[in-house]
Each structure stands twice: as structure tokens, then as C-alpha cells.
C-alpha positions as CSV (number, residue, x, y, z in Angstrom):
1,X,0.0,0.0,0.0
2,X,2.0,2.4,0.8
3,X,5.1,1.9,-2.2
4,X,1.7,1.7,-4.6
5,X,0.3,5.2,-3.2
6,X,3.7,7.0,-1.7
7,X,3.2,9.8,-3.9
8,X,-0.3,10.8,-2.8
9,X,0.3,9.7,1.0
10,X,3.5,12.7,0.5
11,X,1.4,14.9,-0.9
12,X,-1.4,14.7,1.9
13,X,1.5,15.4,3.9
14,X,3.6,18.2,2.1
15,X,-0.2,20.6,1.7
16,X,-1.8,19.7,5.3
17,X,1.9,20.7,7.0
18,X,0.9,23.9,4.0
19,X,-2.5,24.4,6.0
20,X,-1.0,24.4,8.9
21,X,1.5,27.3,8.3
22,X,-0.7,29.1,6.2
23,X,-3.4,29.4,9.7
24,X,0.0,29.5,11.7
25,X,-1.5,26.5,13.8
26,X,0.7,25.2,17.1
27,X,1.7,29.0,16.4
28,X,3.3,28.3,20.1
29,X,5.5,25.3,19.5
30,X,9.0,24.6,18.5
31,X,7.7,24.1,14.5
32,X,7.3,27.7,14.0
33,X,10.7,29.0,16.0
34,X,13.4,29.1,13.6
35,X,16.0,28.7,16.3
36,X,15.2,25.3,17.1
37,X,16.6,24.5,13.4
38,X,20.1,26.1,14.1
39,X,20.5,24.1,16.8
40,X,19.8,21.0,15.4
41,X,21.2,22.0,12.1
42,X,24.4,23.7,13.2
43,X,25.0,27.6,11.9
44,X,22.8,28.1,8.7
45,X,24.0,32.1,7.1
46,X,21.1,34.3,6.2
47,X,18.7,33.6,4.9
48,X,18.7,30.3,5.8
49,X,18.5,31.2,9.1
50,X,14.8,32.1,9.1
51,X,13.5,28.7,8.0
52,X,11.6,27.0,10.9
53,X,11.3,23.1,11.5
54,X,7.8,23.2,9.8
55,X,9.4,24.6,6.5
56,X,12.1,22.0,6.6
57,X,9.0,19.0,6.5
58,X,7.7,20.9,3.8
59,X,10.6,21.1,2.1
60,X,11.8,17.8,2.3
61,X,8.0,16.7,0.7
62,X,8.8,19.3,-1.8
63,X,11.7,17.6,-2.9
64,X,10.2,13.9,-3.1
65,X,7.6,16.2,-5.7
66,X,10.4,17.8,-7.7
67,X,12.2,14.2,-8.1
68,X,9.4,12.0,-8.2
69,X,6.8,14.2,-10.6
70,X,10.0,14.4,-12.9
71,X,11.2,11.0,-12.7
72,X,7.5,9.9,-13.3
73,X,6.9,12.8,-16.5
74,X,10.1,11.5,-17.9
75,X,9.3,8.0,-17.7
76,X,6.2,8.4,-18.7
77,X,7.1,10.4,-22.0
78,X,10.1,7.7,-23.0
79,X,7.4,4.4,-22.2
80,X,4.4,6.5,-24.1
81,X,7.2,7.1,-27.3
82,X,7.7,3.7,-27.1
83,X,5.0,2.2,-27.0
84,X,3.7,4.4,-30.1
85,X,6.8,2.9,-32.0
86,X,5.8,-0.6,-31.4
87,X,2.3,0.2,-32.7
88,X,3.6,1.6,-35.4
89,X,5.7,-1.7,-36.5
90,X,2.8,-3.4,-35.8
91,X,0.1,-2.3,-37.7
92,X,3.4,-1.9,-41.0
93,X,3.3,-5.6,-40.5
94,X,-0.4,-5.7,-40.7
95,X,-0.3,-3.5,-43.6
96,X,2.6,-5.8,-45.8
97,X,1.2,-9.0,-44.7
98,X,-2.5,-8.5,-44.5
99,X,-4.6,-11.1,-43.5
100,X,-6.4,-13.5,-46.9
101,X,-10.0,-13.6,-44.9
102,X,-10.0,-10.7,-42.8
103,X,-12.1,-11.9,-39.8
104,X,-14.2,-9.6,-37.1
105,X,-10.7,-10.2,-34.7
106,X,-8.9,-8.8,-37.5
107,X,-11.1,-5.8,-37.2
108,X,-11.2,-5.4,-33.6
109,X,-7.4,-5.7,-33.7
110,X,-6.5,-3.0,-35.9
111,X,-8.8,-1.1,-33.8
112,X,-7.3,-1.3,-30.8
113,X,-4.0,-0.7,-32.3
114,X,-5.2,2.5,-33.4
115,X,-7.1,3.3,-30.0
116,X,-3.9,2.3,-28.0
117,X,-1.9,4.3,-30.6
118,X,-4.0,7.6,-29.7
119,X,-3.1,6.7,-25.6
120,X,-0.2,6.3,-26.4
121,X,0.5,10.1,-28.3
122,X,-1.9,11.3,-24.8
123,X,0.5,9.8,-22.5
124,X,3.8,11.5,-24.4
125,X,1.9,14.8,-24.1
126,X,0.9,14.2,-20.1
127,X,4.6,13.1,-19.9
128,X,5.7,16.1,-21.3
129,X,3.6,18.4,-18.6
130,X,4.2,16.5,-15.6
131,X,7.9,16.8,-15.9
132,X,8.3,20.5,-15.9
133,X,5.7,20.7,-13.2
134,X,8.1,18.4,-11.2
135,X,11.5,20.6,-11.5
136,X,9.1,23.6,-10.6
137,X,9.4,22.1,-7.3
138,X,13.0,22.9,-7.1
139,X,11.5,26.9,-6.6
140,X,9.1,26.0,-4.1
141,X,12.0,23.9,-2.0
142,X,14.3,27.4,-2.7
143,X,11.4,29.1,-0.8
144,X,10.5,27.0,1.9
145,X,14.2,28.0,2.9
146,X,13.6,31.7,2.4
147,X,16.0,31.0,-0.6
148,X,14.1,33.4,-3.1
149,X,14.1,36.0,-0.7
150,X,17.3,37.0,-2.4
151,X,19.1,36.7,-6.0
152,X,20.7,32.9,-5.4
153,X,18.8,31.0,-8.0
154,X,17.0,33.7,-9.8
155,X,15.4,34.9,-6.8
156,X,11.6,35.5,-6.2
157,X,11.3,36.1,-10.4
158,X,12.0,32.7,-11.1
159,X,9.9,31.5,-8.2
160,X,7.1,33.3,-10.3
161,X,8.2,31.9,-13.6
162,X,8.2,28.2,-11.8
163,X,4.5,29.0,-10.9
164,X,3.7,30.2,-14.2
165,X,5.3,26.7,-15.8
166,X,3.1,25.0,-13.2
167,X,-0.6,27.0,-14.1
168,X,0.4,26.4,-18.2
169,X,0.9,22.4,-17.8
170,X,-2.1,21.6,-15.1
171,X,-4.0,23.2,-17.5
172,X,-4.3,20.5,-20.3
173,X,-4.4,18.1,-17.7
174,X,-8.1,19.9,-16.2
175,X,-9.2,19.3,-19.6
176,X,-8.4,15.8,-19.7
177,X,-9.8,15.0,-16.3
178,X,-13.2,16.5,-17.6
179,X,-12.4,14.0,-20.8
180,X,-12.2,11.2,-18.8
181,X,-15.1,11.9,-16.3
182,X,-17.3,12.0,-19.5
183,X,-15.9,8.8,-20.8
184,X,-16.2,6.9,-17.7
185,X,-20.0,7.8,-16.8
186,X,-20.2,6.7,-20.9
187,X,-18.8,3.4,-19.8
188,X,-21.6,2.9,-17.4
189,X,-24.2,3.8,-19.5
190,X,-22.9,1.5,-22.4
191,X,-22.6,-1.5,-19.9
192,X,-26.4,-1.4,-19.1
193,X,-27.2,-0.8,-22.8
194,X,-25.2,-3.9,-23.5
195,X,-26.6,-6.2,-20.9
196,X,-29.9,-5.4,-22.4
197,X,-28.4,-6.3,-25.7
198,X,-27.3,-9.5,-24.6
199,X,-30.3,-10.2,-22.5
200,X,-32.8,-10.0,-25.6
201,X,-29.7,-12.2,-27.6
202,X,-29.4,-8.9,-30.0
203,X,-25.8,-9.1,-29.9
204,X,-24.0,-9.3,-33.4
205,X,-20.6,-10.4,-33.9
206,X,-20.5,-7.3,-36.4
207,X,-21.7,-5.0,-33.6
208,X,-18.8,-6.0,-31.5
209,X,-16.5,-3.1,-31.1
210,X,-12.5,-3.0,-29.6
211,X,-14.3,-1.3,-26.7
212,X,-17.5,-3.7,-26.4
213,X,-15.1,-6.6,-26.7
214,X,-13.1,-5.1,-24.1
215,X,-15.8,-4.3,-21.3
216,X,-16.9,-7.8,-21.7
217,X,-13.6,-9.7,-21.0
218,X,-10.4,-9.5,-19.4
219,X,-8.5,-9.2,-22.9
220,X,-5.2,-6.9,-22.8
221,X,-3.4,-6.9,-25.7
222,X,0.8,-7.0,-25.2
223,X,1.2,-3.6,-26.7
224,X,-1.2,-2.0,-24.3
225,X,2.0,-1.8,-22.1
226,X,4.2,1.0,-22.4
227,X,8.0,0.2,-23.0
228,X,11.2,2.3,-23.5
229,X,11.9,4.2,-26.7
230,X,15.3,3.0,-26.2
231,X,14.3,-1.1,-26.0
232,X,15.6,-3.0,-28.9
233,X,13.2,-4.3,-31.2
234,X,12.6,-7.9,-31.8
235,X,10.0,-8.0,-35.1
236,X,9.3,-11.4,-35.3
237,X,8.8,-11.8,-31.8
238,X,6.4,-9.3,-31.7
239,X,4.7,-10.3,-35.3
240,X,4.5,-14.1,-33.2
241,X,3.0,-12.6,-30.3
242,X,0.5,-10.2,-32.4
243,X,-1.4,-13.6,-34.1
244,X,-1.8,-14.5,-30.8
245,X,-3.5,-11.6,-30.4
246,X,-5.9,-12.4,-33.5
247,X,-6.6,-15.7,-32.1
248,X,-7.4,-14.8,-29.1
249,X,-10.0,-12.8,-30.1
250,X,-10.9,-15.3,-32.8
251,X,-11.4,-18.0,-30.0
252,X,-13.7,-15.9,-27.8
253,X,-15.6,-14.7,-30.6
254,X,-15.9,-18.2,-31.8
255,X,-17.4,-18.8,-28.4
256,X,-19.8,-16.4,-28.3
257,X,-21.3,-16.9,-31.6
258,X,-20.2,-20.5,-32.6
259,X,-23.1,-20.1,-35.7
260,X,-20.2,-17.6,-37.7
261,X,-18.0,-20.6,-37.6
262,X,-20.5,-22.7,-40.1
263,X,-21.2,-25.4,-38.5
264,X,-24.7,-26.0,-37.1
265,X,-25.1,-24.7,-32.9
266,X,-25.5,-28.1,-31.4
267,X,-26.1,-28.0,-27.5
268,X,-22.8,-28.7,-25.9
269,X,-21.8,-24.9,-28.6
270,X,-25.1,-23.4,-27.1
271,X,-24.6,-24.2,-23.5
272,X,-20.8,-22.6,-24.1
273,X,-22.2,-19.7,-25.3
274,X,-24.4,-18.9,-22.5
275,X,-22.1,-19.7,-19.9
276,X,-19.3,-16.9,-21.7
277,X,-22.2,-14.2,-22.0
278,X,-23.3,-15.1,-18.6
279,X,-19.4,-14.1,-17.3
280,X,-19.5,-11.2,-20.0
281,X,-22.8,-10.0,-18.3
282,X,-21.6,-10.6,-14.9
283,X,-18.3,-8.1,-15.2
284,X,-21.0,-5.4,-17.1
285,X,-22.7,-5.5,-14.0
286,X,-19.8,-4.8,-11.6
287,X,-18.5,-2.2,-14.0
288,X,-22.0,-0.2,-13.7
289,X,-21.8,0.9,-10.4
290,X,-17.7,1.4,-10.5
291,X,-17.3,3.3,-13.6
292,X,-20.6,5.9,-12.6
293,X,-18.8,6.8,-9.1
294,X,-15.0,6.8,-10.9
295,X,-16.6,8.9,-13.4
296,X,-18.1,11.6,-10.3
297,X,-15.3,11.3,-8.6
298,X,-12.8,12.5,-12.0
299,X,-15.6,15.4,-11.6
300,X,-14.4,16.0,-8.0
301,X,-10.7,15.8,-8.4
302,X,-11.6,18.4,-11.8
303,X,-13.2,20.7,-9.1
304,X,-10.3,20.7,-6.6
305,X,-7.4,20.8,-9.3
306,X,-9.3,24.0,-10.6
307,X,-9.7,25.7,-7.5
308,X,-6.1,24.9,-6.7
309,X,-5.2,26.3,-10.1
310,X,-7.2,29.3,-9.6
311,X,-6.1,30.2,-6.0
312,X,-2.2,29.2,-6.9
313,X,-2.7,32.0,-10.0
314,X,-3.3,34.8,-7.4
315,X,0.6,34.6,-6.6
316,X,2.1,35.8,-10.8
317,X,-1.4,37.8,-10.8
318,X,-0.2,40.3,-7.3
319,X,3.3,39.9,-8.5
320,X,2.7,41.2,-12.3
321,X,0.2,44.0,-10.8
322,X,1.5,44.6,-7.2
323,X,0.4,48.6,-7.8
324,X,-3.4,48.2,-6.7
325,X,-4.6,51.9,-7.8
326,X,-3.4,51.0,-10.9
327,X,-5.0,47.4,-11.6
328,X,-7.2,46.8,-15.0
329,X,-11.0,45.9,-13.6
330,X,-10.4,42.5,-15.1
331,X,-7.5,41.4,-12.4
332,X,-9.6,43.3,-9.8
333,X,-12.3,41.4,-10.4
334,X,-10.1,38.1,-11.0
335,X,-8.8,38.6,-7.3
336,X,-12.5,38.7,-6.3
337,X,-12.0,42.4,-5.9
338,X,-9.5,41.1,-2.5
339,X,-6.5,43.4,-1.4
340,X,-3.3,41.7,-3.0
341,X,-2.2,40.1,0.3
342,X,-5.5,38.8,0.7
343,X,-5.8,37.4,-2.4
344,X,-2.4,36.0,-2.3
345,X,-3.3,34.3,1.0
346,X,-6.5,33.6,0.2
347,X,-5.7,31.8,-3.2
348,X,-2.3,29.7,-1.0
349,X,-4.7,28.6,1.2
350,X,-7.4,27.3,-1.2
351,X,-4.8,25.3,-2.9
352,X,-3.6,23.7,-0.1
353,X,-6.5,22.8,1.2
354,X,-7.8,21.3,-2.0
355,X,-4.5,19.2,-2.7
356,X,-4.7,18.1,0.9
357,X,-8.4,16.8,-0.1
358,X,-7.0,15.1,-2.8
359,X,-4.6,12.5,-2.4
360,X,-7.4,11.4,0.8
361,X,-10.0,10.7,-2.1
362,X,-6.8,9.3,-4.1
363,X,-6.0,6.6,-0.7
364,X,-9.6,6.0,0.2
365,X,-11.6,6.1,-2.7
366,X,-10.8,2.5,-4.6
367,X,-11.4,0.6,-1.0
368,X,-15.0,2.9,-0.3
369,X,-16.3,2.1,-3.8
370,X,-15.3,-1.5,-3.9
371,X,-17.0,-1.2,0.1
372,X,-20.6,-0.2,-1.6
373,X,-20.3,-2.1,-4.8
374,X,-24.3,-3.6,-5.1
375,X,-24.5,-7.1,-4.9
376,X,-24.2,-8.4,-8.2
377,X,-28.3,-9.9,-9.5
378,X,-28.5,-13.4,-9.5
379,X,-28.7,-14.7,-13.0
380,X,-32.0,-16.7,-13.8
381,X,-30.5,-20.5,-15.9
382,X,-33.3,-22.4,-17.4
């Protein structure tokens, strides 16, 4: 549990310790004297000297986000790039050595190549944003230690210009948490459509989609896997591996519709068939209720991200227009018409609170909804 969610369990940590020196909380004890932190520490020169044992925590949590959130963007833009390559060299070897009867696994093949591929070009970009958000960090360390208090490292300008790198690259990544709020919630209402479908035995092998197929199995296709740019590439052992792909498919389509195969649907076929859309039905159902609450709760992390977004922007918005007399009405009305410490404040605090929220949805959540998943319906067998 806690090497699987490390990241969120530091970040719970890093913006309540945040909340509490934003409301100067414990204002009394030794976490707020910075004394206590030459004594332990030795002689630290100025400014150093000012930072308390509260701002070394947050520090220290600040770091783990500049090394992890870069490590992580990195790694994330070098598995994404290479796992578009490999899709790529697959579908040229689907394309030179097409298949002679192109089969409804053929189709839904190729279309999860191409559905994979666009993940794939997604996850390069996402790569690409969390990176820089990650050596932002590096600022916000340099100012937990009172560091940008002076010109060492660029000073509070390039504690701004970190923020601003920050507010440009959560941006796309609001956009695509609305995305994939929309497409989960579209997930649950697709499973119940289906069920239906399979319920009234409507269900067509030529109706069967990449995502349809996927729903109703446990299928995961090798190159759904990200892997370095840099990995060497071994064609025929990935051309071997992709027609076991096709057959794969192939075999559970085969078992679903054993009619398509020509040969007349005898009993032993029929009672095979049933069974597998009974499992398909049974993993709908389960997906129902879990894809409508992950789909609020991308709606809930949307709402905090923004907020934190929009209160973390109040810091380049006083900087840029510290003059109040001689602010436009539009950054007036921006700062909810606040003094520019106030707003400053005000906007800190609301994004530490909200990314303190967070990563306690991000720990809880999967165990809660799992907690009040329905009882799956008993299936009626003749």
C-alpha cells in the first residue's frame, strides 16, 4: 500500500503541513521557531536562518515532488514514445502482410491498435507536462528555505516563472480529467445498454467493437503496455505474439457466436455460449456501479485541481500588478475584488487545502467504492 500510493500519502503530507503554516497552527510550538533549526542543524547564514522546522518537512516533501513528478513525467514520455513505435511496426506488418480472410478479430485488432496508438500520443503529451511541473518544485524547496528572498537561483522572479510553468501544464491536464469523467460515466451507460443487448440475444458479432469486446472480458493486448523508446526491437517476436493476439479474439468470438463458424449450434456450442455471455454480463454488471462513481469522482478531483489552479494563480497575478490603484478591472475582479495580500493568502490557502483533499480521495476512494459495490443480481438458468 503504501510503495503503490507514496506519492499521494507525500502529498497529503507536504499541503496539510501547508495548512498548517498558512493558519499559523501550534503557532506556540518549537515548528514555527526558527531557532530550534540552528540548533539541530548547526549555523545556517542568512537567509537560511529564518527557515523553521515546519518549513524543513515541507521542504523535504517538496523535494520527493520535484524528483518524483519528474522522474515519473520522464518515464512516462520515454514508455508512451515507445510504445507508439511498437504500434507503429505493428500495424506496417499488418499493412505488408495483410490477413487473406480478414475476420471480425482482425477488425477489432486494428482497432485497438489505433485506439492504443492515440493513448499512447496522450500519454507522451501528459509526460511532457508532468515533468516540468516536477522541476518547478525545485523553486518552491528554494522558498521554503527563504531561498528566493534573495538573487541565489533567480530569486523570487524565477519563483514566479516556476509558478507560471506550473498554471500552463495543469492546464491541459483539467481538460483531460473533464475527458475522462465524460468517458467513464459513458462506460456505465454502455454496460447497461449492452446487458440489455445480450439479455434480448441482440448481440452481433458485427456489432462487437474494440471497446465492447473489451468491457466484456479481461483481454489486454501485449502492446497495451508502455516500454522504453530506447528497448531493442525484436519484429518477429512481436509479429508471433500479435497472431496471438488475432486468435485470441478469434477464440472468444468463436465462443460467443459458434453459428459464424458454419457449423450447425448443437447443445454442448449453445450451453458454451451462454455460460461466456453469462461471465460477460456478470463483469458489465460490476462495472456499472464502479465506472458511474470513478466517473463523479474525476468530476471531484476536476473541481479541486481548478480551484487549486485558480487560487495558486493569485501569486504571478499580485506579483505582475503589485500597484493596486493602478490594476485593470479584469485582475480586480479576478482577485474577487481582494486586497493583493489577501488574495495572495486567500488563493495559497485554497490550494492547499484542495490538494490536501485530494490525495485522501486518491487513498480512500478505490477501498470505499469497492465497500458499496451492489450485490451483483442473481442470474436466472433455465
Amino acid at each position: 500500500f503504501l510503495r503503490d500510493n507514496m506519492d499521494a500519502i507525500v502529498q497529503f503530507i507536504r499541503n496539510a503541513l501547508c495548512c498548517v503554516k498558512d493558519l499559523h497552527l501550534f503557532e506556540s510550538t518549537f515548528i514555527h521557531d526558527a531557532t530550534y533549526t540552528q540548533e539541530v542543524l548547526g549555523y545556517l547564514m542568512d537567509p537560511l536562518n529564518k527557515t523553521t522546522p515546519l518549513e524543513v518537512v515541507i521542504s523535504t516533501t517538496q523535494l520527493y515532488a520535484c524528483i518524483s513528478n519528474t522522474r515519473g513525467g520522464l518515464a512516462l514520455l520515454n514508455t508512451s514514445v515507445g510504445k507508439l513505435r511498437r504500434i507503429v511496426r505493428l500495424v506496417e506488418m499488418r499493412m505488408s502482410n495483410p490477413a487473406k480472410d480478414f475476420t471480425h478479430a482482425d477488425r477489432i485488432v486494428n482497432a485497438s491498435l489505433m485506439k492504443e496508438g492515440r493513448m499512447a500520443l496522450r500519454g507522451a503529451f501528459i509526460g511532457a507536462l508532468v515533468a516540468p511541473i516536477g522541476l518547478s518544485f525545485f523553486w518552491l524547496v528554494l522558498n521554503s528555505w527563504h531561498v528566493t528572498e534573495v538573487d541565489w537561483f533567480g530569486g523570487l522572479p524565477a519563483l514566479i516563472h516556476a509558478l507560471e510553468v506550473m498554471e500552463i501544464c495543469l492546464l491541459p491536464l483539467l481538460y483531460f480529467m473533464i475527458v475522462d469523467g465524460l468517458e467513464t460515466l459513458n462506460k456505465s451507460k454502455k454496460a447497461k445498454t449492452l446487458i440489455e443487448t445480450i439479455q434480448q440475444e441482440k448481440l452481433t458479432t458485427s456489432s462487437v467493437g474494440v471497446v465492447t469486446f473489451e468491457s466484456m472480458t479481461t483481454w489486454v493486448p501485449f502492446w497495451d503496455g508502455g516500454i522504453s523508446m530506447f528497448a531493442s526491437e525484436d519484429g518477429l517476436d512481436e509479429e508471433k505474439k500479435l497472431v496471438k493476439e488475432v486468435e485470441a479474439v478469434k477464440k472468444q468470438l468463436d465462443t460467443w457466436f459458434p453459428s459464424d463458424k458454419d457449423m450447425k449450434k448443437d447443445e454442448k456450442e449453445a450451453k458454451l455460449s451462454k455460460e461466456a455471455f453469462a461471465e460477460a454480463e456478470e463483469k458489465l454488471e460490476k462495472s456499472i456501479y464502479a465506472n458511474k462513481v470513478e466517473g463523479y469522482r474525476e468530476f471531484i478531483y476536476f473541481v479541486l485541481n481548478f480551484v487549486a489552479f485558480y487560487g495558486y494563480l493569485m501569486a504571478p497575478v499580485t506579483y505582475y500588478f503589485e500597484i493596486e490603484e493602478h490594476q485593470p478591472f479584469v485582475v480586480q475582479m479576478s482577485k474577487l475584488f481582494y486586497a493583493n495580500a489577501d488574495a495572495d493568502w486567500t488563493g495559497n490557502f485554497a490550494g492547499d487545502f484542495c490538494w490536501t483533499v485530494e490525495p485522501i480521495i486518491i487513498l480512500f476512494s478505490p477501498a470505499l467504492i469497492a465497500y458499496t459495490q451492489p450485490q451483483k443480481k442473481k442470474l436466472k438458468s433455465d
